[in-house]
N, C-alpha and C positions, 0 to 999 in steps of 0.2 A: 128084709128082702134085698139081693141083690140083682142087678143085672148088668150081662158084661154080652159086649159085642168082637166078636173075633173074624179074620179070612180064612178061610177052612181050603186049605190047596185041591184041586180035581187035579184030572190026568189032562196037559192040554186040547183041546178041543178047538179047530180054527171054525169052526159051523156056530160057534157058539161067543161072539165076539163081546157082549154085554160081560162076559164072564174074566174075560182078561183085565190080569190089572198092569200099567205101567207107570213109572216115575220111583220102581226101585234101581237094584246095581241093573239084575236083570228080571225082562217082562215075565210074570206066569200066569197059569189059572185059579181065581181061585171062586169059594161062594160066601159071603157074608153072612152068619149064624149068630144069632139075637137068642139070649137064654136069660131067664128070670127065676131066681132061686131063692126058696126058702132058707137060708141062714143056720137058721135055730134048730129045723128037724130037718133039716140036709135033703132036701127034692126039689126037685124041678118043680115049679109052677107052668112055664109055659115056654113056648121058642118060635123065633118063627128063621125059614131060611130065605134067601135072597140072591138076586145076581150082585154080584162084585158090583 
């Protein structure tokens, strides 16, 4: 099993401020996507998404 956590960019959104992230060159949007994978026979076990 693996699982890898990544920022998956949206189209800005200022209504949706939990979603921005800053402390790169420059601020964007993004969402935080959590995936847990089977390895050996290559699927998806599970994901969940999240605000940035």
């Amino acid at each position: 099993m693996g699982v890898d956590g990544s920022a998956v960019p949206i189209l800005p959104n200022p209504n949706e401020p939990q979603n921005l992230l800053t402390g790169h060159k420059r601020a964007h949007w993004a969402l935080h996507f959590n995936a847990a994978f089977d390895l050996i026979n290559r699927y998806s076990l599970d994901y969940q998404t999240q605000s940035a």
